[in-house]
Phi, psi and omega in degrees: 000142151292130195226148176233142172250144158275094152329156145191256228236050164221071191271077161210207171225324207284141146063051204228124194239279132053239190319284164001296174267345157307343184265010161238087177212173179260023170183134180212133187249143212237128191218157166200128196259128134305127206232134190284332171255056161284320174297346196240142177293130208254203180259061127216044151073356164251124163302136182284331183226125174263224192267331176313292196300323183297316190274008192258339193272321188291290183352290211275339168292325179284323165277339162313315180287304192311322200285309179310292172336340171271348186243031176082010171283182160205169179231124178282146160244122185236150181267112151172182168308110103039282175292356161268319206286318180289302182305315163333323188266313185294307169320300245248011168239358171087062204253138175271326195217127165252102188247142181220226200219101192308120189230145177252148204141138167293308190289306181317303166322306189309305208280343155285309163288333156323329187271328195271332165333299186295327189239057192271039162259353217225139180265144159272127153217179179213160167225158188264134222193332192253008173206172197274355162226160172269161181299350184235023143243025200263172194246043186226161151278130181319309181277031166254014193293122140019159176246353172235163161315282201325313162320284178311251310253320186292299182309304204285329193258044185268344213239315182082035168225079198301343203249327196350315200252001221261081207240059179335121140315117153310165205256144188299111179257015209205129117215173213285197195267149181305174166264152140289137169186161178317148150003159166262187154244056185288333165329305178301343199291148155335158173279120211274109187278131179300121200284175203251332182225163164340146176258115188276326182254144173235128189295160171123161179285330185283305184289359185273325232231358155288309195317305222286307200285341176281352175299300124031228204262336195234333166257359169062000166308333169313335176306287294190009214271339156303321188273337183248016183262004153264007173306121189302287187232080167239085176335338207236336168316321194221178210298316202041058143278336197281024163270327203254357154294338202240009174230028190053037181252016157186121199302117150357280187317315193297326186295294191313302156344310190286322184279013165274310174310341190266300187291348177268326184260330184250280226191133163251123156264158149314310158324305196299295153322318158278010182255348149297328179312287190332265194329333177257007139311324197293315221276330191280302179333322213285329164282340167294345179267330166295292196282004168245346152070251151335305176325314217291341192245322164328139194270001151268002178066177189286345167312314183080015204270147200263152186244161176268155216246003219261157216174110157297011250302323156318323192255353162287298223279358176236013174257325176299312188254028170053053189215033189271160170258050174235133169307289195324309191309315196284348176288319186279312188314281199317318188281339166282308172311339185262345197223348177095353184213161163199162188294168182286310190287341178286359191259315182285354190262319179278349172248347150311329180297310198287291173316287192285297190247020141273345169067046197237166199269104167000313180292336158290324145313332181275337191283315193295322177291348184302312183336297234237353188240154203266344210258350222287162237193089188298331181263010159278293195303301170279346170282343194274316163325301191277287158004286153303342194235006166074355190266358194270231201251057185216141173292310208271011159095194198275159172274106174285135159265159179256129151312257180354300182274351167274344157301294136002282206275310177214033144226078183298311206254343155085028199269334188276025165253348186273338186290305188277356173071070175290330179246029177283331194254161151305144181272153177259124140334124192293347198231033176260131190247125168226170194284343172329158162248132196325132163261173194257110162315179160203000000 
């Protein structure tokens, strides 16, 4: 049989059950679709891919292609509609079975039952390749998954054998062979824009899977990594796993695997543990975005709690260009806009900003960071949102942060706003009226 694998948020060889069972046919064409509108503005005035995510996705696409080149593979990149691009390919190479990756998201689904449609000769499957259990090992039913973390986090560690289910795919050293076919049309794709500051992340499965053992295994930050993972701009505070966690170039299951391996060979912590914590935030979101599906982009949340709706345009538009009149806040804006990351607490600082004392509707903040973060996650990103904005996965409403003490605590000396020049710009008035036009909601 013939199998087209759809690449989309599983760029590796390691630990890919996905590519795996595509490897067992007698021709397989490896394929990633680029979708032209990621590039284009969407109904809250944002791109689904900005420049960041792009040259960090082009990176990994490329080393991705090489690794497949070692094993008589190639990776077709194709420019176009999803839904075109795949039926198109299966007609025109004869293909029996279209296999990917259970991916969370409303376009994704959509755009999944759309191909079978178009193709009801053809077998479809998926498999879960972005998190660390499959749904018939989680030790719930999805719609019974907890309405807090804290719920999941017990069901899951009630056993105190937090790794159990945790069972890696090897990493594939084989597979069958390609079709012949023609050129791809990765020529069309966008232009790789030259970044404005130092590039902190580099795509690929080799570089993800460098990051981790030297964070690791060869510099031990994970000892130290609870007391330093609210550090505003320190490369080394915290893992900065999460670019090659969120497009797959580097497996979820592997990262748990090393800190158990880490803690059986160095040192069990507090630390060693919150870096499992994180990760099994990612993990709670990842199902949490399967089961509320649509909910997750509303603006009352899967809560239904009503939120205000109201939209400023002066004032999105001077909390986006770090012209807010909070310093802290425009250091983290500028530096997410110059560089694609920013720390989780500076993420948690700037969307409380957006939210209480810009007073705006939550979704704009969640479209802009889809835009701007090299990292971005749809179902970390709208669970982390709605979270904040009281509307999620939280009991106790939305999280106001004190600017002020927040400032304090962890820019004492005020060097990350001089670095990013938080107090640099004129500030915009919260009560400044201008003639923009309202965007279109949903």
């Amino acid at each position: 049989m013939k199998t087209l694998y759809w690449f989309t948020r599983d760029l590796r060889l390691h630990d890919n059950a996905a590519l795996l069972a595509a490897s067992k046919s007698d021709i397989l064409l490896c394929v990633y679709v680029v979708n032209p509108r990621w590039f284009a503005p969407g109904p809250f005035q944002c791109k689904t891919m900005g420049e960041h995510r792009w040259r960090f996705l082009w990176q990994s696409l490329m080393s991705l292609e090489r690794s497949l080149r070692a094993l008589g593979q190639r990776l077709h990149i194709a420019f176009g509609d999803p839904e075109e691009v795949i039926p198109a390919l299966v007609h025109d190479h004869q293909v029996g079975r279209v296999v990917r990756s259970r991916l969370p998201g409303t376009r994704e689904a959509t755009q999944w039952r759309t191909i079978k449609e178009k193709l009801p000769q053809t077998v479809f499957q998926q498999f879960e390749t972005l998190s660390l259990f499959t749904e018939g090992s989680l030790p719930m039913e999805l719609d019974s998954l907890p309405d807090t973390f804290s719920g999941f986090r017990k069901q899951i560690e009630k056993n105190g054998e937090r790794h159990s289910e945790l069972l890696r795919i090897r990493t594939l050293t084989a597979l069958p062979p390609a079709p012949g076919y023609p050129e791809d049309n990765r020529g069309e794709c966008p232009a790789i824009p030259e970044p404005r500051q130092p590039v902190w992340f580099s795509g690929g499965e080799s570089a993800a899977l460098e990051r981790l053992n030297d964070y690791l295994f060869v510099n031990h930050h994970i000892d130290s990594y609870k007391e330093t993972r609210n550090a505003l701009d320190d490369s080394e505070a915290s893992s900065r796993l999460s670019p090659w966690l969120a497009n797959g170039s580097l497996s979820a299951r592997e990262v748990a695997d090393s800190i158990t391996d880490y803690e059986s060979r160095h040192v069990k912590n507090e630390s060693t543990y919150w870096l499992w914590f994180e990760l099994l935030w990612r993990e709670y979101f990842y199902w949490y975005a399967l089961k509320h599906n649509s909910d997750l982009f509303r603006r009352d949340g899967v809560q239904h709690k009503k939120r205000s709706s109201s939209f400023y345009p002066h004032r999105f538009k001077a909390w986006c260009a770090g012209s807010t009149e909070y310093p802290l806040v425009n250091a983290a804006m500028n530096q997410l806009r110059e560089t694609g990351y920013i720390s989780n607490r500076s993420r948690q600082i700037v969307a409380s900003c957006l939210v209480n004392e810009l007073e705006l509707d939550w979704r704009y903040g969640a479209a802009w960071f889809e835009e701007q973060l090299v990292d971005y996650d749809v179902a970390s990103n709208y669970g982390n949102w709605q979270y904040l904005a009281g509307v999620g996965a939280d009991a106790k409403g939305p999280r106001h942060f004190n600017l002020t003490k927040q400032a304090q605590q962890f820019d004492p000396d005020g060097e990350f706003v001089k670095h990013w020049r938080g107090d640099a710009a004129q500030p915009v008035g919260l009560h400044l009226v201008d003639a923009a036009d309202w965007p279109v909601g949903y």
